[in-house]
C-alpha positions as CSV (number, residue, x, y, z in Angstrom):
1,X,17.7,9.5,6.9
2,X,17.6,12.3,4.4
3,X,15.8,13.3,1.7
4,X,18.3,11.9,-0.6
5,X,18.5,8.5,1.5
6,X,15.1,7.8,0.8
7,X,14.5,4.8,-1.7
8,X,12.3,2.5,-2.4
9,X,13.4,-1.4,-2.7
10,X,12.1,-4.3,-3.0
11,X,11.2,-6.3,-0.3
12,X,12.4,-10.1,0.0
13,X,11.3,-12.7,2.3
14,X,13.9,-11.3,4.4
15,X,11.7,-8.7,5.6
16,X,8.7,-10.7,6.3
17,X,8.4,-10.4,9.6
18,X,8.6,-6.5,9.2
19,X,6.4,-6.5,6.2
20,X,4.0,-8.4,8.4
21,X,3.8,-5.5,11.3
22,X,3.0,-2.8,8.5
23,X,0.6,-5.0,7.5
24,X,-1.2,-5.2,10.5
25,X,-0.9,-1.7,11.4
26,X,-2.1,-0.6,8.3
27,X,-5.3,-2.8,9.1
28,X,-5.7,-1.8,12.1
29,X,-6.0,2.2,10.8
30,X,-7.4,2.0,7.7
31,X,-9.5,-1.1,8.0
32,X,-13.2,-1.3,7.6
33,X,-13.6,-4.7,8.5
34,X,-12.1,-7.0,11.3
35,X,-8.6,-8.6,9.7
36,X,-7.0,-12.2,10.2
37,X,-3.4,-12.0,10.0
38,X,-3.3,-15.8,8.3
39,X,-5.2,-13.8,5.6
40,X,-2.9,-10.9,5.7
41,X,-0.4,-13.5,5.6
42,X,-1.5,-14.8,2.4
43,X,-1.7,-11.3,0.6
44,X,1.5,-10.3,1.3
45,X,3.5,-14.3,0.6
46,X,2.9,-13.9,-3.3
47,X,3.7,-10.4,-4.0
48,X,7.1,-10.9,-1.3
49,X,7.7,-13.4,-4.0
50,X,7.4,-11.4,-6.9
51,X,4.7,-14.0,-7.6
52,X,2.3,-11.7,-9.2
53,X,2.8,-8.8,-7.5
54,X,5.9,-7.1,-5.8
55,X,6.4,-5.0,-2.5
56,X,8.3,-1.6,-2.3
57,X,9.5,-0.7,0.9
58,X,11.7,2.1,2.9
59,X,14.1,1.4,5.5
60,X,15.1,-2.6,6.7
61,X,14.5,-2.2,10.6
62,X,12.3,-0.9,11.0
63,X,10.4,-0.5,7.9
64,X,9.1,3.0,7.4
65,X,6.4,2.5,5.0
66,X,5.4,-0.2,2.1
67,X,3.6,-0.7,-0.7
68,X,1.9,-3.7,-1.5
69,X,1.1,-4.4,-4.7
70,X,-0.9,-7.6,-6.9
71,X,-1.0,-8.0,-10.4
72,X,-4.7,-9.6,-10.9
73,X,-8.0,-9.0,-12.8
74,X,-10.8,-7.6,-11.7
75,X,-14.0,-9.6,-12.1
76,X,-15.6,-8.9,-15.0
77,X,-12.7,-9.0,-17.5
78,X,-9.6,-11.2,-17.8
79,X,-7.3,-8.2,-18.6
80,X,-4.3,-8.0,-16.1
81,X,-4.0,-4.8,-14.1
82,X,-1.8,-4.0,-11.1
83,X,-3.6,-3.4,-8.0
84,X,-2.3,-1.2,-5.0
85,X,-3.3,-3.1,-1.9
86,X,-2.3,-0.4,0.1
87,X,0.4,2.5,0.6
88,X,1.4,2.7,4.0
89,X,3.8,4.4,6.0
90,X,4.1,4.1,9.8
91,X,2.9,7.9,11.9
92,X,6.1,8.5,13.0
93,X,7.3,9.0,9.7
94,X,4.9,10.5,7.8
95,X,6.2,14.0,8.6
96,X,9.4,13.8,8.6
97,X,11.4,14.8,5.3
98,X,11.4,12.5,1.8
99,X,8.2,12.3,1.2
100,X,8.2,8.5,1.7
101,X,3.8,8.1,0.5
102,X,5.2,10.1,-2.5
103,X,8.0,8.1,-3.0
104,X,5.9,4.7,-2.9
105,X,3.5,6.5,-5.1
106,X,6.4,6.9,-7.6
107,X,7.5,3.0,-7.1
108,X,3.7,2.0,-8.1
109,X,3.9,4.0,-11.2
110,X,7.4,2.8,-12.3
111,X,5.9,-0.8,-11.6
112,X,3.0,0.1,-13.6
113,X,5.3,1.4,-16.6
114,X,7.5,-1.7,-16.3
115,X,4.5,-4.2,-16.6
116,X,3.0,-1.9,-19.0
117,X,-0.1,-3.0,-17.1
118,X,-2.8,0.0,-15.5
119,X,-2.8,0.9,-11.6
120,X,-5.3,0.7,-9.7
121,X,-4.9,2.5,-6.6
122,X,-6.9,4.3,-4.2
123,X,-7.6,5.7,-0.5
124,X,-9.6,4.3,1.9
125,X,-9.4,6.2,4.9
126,X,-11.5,8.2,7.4
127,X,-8.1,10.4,8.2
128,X,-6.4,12.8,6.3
129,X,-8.3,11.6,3.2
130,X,-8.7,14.9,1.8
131,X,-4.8,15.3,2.2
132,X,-4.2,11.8,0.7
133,X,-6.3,12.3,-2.4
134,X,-4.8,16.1,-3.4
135,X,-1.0,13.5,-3.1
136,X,-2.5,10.9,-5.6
137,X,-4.0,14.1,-7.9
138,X,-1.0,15.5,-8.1
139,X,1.1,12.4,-8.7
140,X,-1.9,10.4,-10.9
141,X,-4.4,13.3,-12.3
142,X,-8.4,13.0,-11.4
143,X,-9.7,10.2,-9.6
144,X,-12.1,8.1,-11.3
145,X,-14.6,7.8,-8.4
146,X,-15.2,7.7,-5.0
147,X,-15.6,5.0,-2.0
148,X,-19.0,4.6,0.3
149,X,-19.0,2.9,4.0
150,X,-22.2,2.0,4.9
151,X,-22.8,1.0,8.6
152,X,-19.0,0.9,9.6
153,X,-16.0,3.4,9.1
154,X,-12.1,2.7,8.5
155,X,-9.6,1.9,11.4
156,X,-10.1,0.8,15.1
157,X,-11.1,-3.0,14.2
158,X,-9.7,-5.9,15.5
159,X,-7.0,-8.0,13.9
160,X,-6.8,-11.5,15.0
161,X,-5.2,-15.2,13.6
């Protein structure tokens, strides 16, 4: 793929069985807690639906890198946002030309615009953080925060049915 090969789409059910392997990768790396792939399972049905929430993807097989995103509310108000549940791309494509994060970055804010709804998105990671957050500066302006582990880090745990 080139640079100018590089889109995002939207996932279908189609792709659910790729969807699913990003899934699990992505909670096996950035994961701060052991993860059940039924529950996995259950994040990803609705938003493969477009039932309130969507998935961008690259590529068809394999998929190179998705974003999953929810629309939802967060608990103390009943205000609908959009919720990144996570921007991944597989290792063996995040250097390689396109800027594929970027590009799903890009999908999450033209979802966002669309719904006219806010984004919440974020980085939870022990790797490349500081690398991840300048991207989503750049693309999104100052964060509004910061994330604390306490007793565990990201990535290495388990993921089981």
């Amino acid at each position: 793929m080139t640079d100018i090969d590089i889109k995002v789409r939207v996932a279908t059910t189609a792709d659910l069985d790729e969807i699913m392997k990003l899934a699990v990768e992505a909670a096996k790396e950035n994961g701060f807690l052991d993860a059940s792939t039924a529950l996995l399972l259950k994040a990803i049905w609705g938003p493969l639906n477009q039932d309130h929430g969507i998935i961008g993807c690259i590529g068809t097989n394999p998929i190179e890198g998705m974003v999953v995103l929810s629309v939802g509310s967060i608990f103390y108000s009943d205000t609908k946002c959009l919720e990144e549940r996570t921007v991944f791309v597989r290792p063996e494509y995040r250097s390689a030309k396109g800027g594929r994060a970027k590009k799903l970055v890009e999908f999450s804010k033209s979802v966002s615009d669309k719904l006219e709804l806010p984004l919440l998105i974020g980085v939870l990671s022990n790797e490349r953080t500081k690398a991840k957050c300048k991207l989503y500066e750049r693309m999104l302006g100052p964060p509004s925060g910061s994330y604390w582990i306490y007793q565990t880090r990201t990535g290495g745990h388990e993921v089981g049915a």
